[in-house]
C-alpha positions as CSV (number, residue, x, y, z in Angstrom):
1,X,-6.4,-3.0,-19.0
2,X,-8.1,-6.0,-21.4
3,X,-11.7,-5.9,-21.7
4,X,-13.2,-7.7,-18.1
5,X,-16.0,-7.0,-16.5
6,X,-15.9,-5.9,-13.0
7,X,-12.6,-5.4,-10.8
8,X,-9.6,-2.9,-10.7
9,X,-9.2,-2.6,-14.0
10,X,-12.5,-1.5,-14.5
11,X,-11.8,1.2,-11.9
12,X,-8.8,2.4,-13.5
13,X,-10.7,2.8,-17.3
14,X,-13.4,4.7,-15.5
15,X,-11.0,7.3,-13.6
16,X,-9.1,7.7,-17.0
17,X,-11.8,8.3,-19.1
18,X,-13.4,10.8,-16.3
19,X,-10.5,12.8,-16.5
20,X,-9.8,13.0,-19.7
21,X,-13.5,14.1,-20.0
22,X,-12.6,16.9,-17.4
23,X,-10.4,18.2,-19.4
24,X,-7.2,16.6,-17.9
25,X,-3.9,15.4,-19.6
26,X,-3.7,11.5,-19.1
27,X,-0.5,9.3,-19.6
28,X,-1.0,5.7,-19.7
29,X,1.5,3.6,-18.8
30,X,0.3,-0.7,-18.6
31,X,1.9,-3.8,-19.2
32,X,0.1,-4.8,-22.0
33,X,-1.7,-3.2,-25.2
34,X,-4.6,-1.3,-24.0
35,X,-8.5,-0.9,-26.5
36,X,-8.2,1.3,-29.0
37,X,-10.8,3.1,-27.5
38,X,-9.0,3.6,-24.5
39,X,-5.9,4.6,-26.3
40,X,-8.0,7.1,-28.4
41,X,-9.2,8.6,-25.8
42,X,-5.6,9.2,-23.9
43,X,-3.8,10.5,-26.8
44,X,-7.1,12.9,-27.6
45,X,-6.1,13.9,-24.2
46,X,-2.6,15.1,-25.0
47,X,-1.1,12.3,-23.7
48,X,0.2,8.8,-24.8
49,X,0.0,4.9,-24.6
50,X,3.6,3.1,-23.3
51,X,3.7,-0.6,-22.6
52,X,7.2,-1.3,-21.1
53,X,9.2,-4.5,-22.6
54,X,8.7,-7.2,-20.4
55,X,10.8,-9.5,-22.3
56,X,13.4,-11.3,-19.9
57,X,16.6,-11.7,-21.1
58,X,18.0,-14.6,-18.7
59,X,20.5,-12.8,-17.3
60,X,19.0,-11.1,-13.7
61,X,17.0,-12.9,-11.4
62,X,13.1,-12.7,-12.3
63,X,12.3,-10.3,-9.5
64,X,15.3,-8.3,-9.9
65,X,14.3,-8.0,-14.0
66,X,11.0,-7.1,-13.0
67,X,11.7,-4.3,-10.2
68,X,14.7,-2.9,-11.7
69,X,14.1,-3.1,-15.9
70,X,10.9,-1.9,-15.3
71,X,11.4,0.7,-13.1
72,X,14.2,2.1,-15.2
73,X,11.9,2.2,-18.8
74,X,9.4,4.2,-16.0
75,X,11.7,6.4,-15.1
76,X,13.1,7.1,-18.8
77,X,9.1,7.5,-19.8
78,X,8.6,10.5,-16.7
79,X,12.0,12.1,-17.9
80,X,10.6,12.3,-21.6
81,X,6.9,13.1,-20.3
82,X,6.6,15.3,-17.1
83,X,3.7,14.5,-15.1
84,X,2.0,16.8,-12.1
85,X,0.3,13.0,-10.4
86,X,1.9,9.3,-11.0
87,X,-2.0,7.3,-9.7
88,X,-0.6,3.9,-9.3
89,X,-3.0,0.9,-8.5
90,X,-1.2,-2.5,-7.3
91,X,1.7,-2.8,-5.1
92,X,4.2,-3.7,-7.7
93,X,3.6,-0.3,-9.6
94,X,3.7,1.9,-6.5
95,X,7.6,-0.3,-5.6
96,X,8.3,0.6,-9.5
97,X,6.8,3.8,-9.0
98,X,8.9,5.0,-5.8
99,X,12.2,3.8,-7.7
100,X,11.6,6.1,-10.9
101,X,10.5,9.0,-8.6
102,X,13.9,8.9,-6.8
103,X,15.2,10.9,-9.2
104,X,15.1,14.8,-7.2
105,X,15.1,16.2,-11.0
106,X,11.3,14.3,-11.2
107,X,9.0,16.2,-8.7
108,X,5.9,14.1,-9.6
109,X,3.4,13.7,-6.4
110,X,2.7,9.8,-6.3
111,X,-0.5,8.5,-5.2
112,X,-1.8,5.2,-5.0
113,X,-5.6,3.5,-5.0
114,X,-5.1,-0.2,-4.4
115,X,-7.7,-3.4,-5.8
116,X,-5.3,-6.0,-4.1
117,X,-7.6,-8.3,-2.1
118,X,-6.1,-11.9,-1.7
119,X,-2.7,-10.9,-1.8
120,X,-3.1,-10.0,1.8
121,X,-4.5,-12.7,2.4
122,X,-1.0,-14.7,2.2
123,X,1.9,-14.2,3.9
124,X,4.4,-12.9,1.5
125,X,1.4,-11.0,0.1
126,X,1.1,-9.4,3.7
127,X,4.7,-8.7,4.1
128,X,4.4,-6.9,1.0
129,X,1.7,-5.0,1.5
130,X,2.9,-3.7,4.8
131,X,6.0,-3.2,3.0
132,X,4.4,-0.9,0.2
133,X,1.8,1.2,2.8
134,X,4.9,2.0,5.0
135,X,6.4,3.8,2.0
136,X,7.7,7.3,2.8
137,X,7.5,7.6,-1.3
138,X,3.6,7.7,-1.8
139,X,2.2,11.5,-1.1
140,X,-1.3,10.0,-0.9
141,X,-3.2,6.9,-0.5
142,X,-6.8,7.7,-2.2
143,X,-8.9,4.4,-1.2
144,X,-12.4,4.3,-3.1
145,X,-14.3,2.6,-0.6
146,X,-14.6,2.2,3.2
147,X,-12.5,-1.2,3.3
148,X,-10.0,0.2,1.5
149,X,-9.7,2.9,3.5
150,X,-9.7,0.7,6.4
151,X,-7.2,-1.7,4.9
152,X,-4.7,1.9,4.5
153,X,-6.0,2.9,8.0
154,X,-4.2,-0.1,9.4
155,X,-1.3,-0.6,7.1
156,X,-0.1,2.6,6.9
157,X,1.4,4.9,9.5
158,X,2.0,7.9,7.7
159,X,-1.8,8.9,7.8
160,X,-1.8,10.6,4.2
161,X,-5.3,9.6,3.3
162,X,-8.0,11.2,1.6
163,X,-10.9,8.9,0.1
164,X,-12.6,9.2,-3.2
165,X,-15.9,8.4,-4.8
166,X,-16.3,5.7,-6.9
167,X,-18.0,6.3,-9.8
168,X,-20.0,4.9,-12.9
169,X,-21.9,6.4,-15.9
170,X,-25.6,5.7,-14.6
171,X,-26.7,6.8,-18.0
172,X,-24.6,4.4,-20.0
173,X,-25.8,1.4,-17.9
174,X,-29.9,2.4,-17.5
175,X,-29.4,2.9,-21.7
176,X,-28.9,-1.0,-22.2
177,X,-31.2,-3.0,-25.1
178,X,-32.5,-6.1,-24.0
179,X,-33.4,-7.7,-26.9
180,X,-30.1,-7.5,-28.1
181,X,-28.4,-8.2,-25.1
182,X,-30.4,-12.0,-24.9
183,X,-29.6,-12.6,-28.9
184,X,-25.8,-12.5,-28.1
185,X,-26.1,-14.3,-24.7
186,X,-28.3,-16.9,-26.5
187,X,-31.0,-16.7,-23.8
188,X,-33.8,-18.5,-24.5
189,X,-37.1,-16.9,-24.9
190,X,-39.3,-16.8,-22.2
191,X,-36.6,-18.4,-19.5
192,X,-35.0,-16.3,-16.5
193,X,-31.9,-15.5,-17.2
194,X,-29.3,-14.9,-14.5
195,X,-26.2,-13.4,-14.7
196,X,-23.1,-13.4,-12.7
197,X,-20.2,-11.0,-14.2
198,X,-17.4,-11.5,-12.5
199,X,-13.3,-12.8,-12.6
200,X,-13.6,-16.4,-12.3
201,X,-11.6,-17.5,-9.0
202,X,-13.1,-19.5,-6.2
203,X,-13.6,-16.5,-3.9
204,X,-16.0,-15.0,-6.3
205,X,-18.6,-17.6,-4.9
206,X,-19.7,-19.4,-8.9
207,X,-19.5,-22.7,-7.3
208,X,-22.1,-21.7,-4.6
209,X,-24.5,-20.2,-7.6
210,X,-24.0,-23.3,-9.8
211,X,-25.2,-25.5,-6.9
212,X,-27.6,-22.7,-5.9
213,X,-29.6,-23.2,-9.4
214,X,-29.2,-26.7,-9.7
215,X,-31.2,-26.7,-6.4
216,X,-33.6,-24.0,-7.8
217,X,-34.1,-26.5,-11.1
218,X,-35.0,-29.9,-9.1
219,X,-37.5,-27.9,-7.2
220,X,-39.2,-26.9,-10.5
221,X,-37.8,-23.4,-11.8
222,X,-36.6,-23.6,-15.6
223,X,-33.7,-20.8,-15.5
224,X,-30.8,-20.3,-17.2
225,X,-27.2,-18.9,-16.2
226,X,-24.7,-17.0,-18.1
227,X,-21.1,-16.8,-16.1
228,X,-19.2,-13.7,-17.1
229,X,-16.1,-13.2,-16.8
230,X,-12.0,-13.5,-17.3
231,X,-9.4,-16.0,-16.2
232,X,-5.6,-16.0,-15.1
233,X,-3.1,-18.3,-14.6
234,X,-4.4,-19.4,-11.1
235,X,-8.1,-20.4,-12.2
236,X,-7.4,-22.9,-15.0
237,X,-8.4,-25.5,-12.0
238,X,-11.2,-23.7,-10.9
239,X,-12.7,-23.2,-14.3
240,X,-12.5,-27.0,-14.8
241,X,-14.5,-28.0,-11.2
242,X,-17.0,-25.0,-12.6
243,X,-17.3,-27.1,-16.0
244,X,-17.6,-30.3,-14.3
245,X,-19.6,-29.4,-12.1
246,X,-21.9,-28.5,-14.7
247,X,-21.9,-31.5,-17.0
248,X,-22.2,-34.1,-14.1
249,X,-25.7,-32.4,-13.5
250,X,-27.0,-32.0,-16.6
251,X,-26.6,-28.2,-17.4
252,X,-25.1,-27.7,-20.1
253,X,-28.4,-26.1,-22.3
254,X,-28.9,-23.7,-19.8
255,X,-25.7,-22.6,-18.0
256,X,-22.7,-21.0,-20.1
257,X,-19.5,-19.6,-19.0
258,X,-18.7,-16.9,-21.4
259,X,-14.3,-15.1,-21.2
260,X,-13.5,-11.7,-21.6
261,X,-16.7,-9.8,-22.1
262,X,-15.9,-6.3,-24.4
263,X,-16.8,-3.9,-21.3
264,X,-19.0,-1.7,-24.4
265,X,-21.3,-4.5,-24.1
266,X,-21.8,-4.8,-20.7
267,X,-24.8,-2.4,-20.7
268,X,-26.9,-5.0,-22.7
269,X,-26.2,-8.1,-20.7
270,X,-27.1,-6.4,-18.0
271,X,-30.8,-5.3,-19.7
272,X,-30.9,-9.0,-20.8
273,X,-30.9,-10.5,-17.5
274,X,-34.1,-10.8,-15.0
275,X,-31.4,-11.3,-11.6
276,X,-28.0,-10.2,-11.5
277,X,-26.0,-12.2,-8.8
278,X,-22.7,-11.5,-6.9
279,X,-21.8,-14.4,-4.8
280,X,-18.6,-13.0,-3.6
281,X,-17.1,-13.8,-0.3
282,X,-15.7,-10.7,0.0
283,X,-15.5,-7.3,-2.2
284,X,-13.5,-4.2,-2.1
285,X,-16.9,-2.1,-3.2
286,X,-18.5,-4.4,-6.4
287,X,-18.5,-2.1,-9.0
288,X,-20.6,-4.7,-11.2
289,X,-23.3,-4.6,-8.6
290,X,-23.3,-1.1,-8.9
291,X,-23.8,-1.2,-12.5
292,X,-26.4,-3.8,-12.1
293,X,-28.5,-1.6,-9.8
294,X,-27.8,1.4,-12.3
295,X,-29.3,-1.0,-15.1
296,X,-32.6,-1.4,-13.3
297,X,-32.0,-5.5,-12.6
298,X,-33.0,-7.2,-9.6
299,X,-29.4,-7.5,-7.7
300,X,-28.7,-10.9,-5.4
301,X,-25.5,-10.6,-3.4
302,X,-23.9,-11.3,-0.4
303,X,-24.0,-10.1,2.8
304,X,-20.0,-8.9,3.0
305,X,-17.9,-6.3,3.3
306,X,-17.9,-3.8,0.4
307,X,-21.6,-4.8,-1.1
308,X,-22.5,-3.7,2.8
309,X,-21.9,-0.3,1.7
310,X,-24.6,0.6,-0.5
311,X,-26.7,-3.0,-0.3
312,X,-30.2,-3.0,1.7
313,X,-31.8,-6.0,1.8
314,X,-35.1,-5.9,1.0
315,X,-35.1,-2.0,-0.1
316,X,-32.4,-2.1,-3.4
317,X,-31.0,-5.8,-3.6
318,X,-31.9,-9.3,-1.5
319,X,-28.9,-10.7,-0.1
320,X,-27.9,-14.2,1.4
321,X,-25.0,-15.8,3.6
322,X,-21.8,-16.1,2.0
323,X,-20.7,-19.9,0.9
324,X,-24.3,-21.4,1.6
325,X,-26.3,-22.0,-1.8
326,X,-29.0,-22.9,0.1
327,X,-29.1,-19.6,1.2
328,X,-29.2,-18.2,-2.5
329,X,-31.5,-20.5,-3.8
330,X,-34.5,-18.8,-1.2
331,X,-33.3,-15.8,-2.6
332,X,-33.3,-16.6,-5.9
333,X,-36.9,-18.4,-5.5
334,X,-38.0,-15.0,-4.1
335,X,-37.1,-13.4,-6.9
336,X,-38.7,-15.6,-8.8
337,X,-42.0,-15.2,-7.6
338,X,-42.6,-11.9,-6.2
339,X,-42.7,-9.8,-9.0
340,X,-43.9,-6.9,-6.6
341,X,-41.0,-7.5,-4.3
342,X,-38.7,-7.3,-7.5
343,X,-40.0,-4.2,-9.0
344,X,-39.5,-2.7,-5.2
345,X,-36.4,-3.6,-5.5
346,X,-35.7,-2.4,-9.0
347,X,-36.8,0.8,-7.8
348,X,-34.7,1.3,-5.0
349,X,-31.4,-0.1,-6.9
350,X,-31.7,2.9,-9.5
351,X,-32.1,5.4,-6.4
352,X,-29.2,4.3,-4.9
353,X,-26.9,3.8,-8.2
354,X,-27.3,7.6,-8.7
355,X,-25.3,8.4,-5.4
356,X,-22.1,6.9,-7.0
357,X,-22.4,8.4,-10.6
358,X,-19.6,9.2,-12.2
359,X,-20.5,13.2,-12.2
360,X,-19.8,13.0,-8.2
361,X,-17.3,10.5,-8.4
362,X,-14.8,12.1,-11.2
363,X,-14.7,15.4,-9.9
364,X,-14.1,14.5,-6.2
365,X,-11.0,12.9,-7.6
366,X,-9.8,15.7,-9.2
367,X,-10.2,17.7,-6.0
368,X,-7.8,15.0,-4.3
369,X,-5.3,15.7,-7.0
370,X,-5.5,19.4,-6.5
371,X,-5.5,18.8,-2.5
372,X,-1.8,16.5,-2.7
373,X,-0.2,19.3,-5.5
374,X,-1.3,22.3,-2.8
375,X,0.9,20.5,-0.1
């Protein structure tokens, strides 16, 4: 779990440290070294920190290496560590997952609350997500949001399903300092600042804002941009047509793209900026727009699935056609100049954050784990 903004992992460091602060026993098992905040807080818990070796040897095909070596250092961890729920969160871990829990002498309930959103979207990632919800293994799927639920509605035919809140610590993110949150982002003083946290890959929607301010600049509005976010092995390209995109026009004092945010300061960047945009084409829920409306910004998204299930336009956030940044720059121009509009908005975002707090959110978990051990 590195320090991103936004996303699955995100999820999973929230849900840990909600139930270790309800009192519950927490393993973590990842596949690389954790925070130490994070592993402070697991090993206050009771529990322990285990990152399996990874290291191939050569001598197994890669997939075979991965499914196999892994799941056997899982199931070695489980032996040494009995565990009343296994909470897996990507496909690979629940495949791992099932294989350790083969063992009759493990009697572990496994549950799983997946983030996966493009690998469906191709088709050996759709082969193996049918694979993985058609699993007789997993005692639960525990989706956090109504597309997930529909994406295990479909998928799965074993119709163990029981949905959870999401949740975030409203408190944390309305407790943000501005000031300092604009020193360490380098806004200028007296400029807009926008702000777009978020992984960097082309469904995310950056390229849209980038030409979506550039438009809002040659019609007059001095703003500046700060691009939040992290990068894998697939965005190197993307991160470059971003970059180009941005010297070829002339950007480079006032748009920034700024890699692997601590998530501790993510209450501050949020206080800094005057709009917080989500140009997604597509979102699971958007917990980062939930923590934007929690900090008392002006939120700008898109009109997709996931922001659709807390978004109002015009009542908590102002939200524009996917893929069209001429779409986003009338909403940003709004934004701009309608303070009334904004502060309406404002208003209605820190209403609505409070529905997904983490006080609801944690404990309806743990009542879903209590729910799958009484079966």
């Amino acid at each position: 779990m590195p320090p991103v903004t936004g996303g699955g992992e995100v999820s999973v460091q929230n849900l840990l440290y909600g139930m270790v602060g309800l009192g519950v026993q927490a393993h973590l098992v990842c596949g690389n070294e954790t925070t130490d905040a994070i592993a402070s807080a697991v090993r206050a818990s009771g529990g322990s920190v285990f990152v399996p070796d990874n290291s191939y040897d050569g001598h197994r095909l890669v997939w075979e290496h991965q499914m196999f070596r892994l799941g056997q250092q899982l199931h070695t961890f489980l032996t040494d560590h009995p565990v009343d729920i296994v909470h897996v969160f990507s496909h690979g871990t629940a495949l791992m997952a099932s294989m350790a829990l083969a063992d009759d002498q493990l009697d572990a309930k496994l549950v799983t609350s997946f983030f996966e959103m493009s690998a469906l979207e191709t088709p050996a990632g759709a082969a193996r997500g049918r694979f993985v919800h058609g699993l007789n293994t997993i005692d639960c799927f525990m989706p956090t949001s109504r597309h997930y639920e529909g994406v295990v509605r479909r998928l799965s035919p074993q119709g163990r399903v029981r949905p959870v809140r999401q949740g975030i610590d409203v408190a944390r993110f309305a407790s943000g300092d501005r000031e300092r949150g604009r020193k360490a982002l380098q806004a200028t003083p007296g400029i807009p600042l926008l702000i777009c946290p978020s992984r960097f890959a082309r469904y995310k929607g950056q390229m849209e804002l980038l030409k979506a301010v550039h438009q809002c600049r040659t019609e007059g509005f001095d703003l500046e941009l700060r691009l939040l976010g992290s990068a894998n092995c697939g965005t190197p390209g993307y991160i470059e047509e971003m970059t180009t995109f941005i010297d070829d026009h002339g950007l480079q004092d006032r748009i920034k793209l700024i890699f692997d945010t601590p998530y501790h300061e993510m209450p501050d960047v949020y206080a800094a900026a005057d709009i917080v945009v989500q140009p997604s084409w597509r979102e699971g829920l958007g917990l980062s727009a939930l923590e934007a409306l929690a900090s008392g910004t002006c939120l700008i998204a898109t009109d997709v699935t996931g922001f659709d299930e807390f978004c109002v336009h015009e009542q908590n956030a102002l939200l524009w056609t996917a893929k069209d940044p001429r779409s986003l720059a009338r909403q940003l121009t709004r934004a701009l100049t309608e303070p009334l509009l904004v502060e309406q908005l404002r208003t209605g975002g820190a209403k609505t954050a409070q529905q997904y707090d983490s006080a609801v959110g944690m404990p309806d978990h743990l009542v879903a784990y209590e729910e799958v051990l009484g079966r």
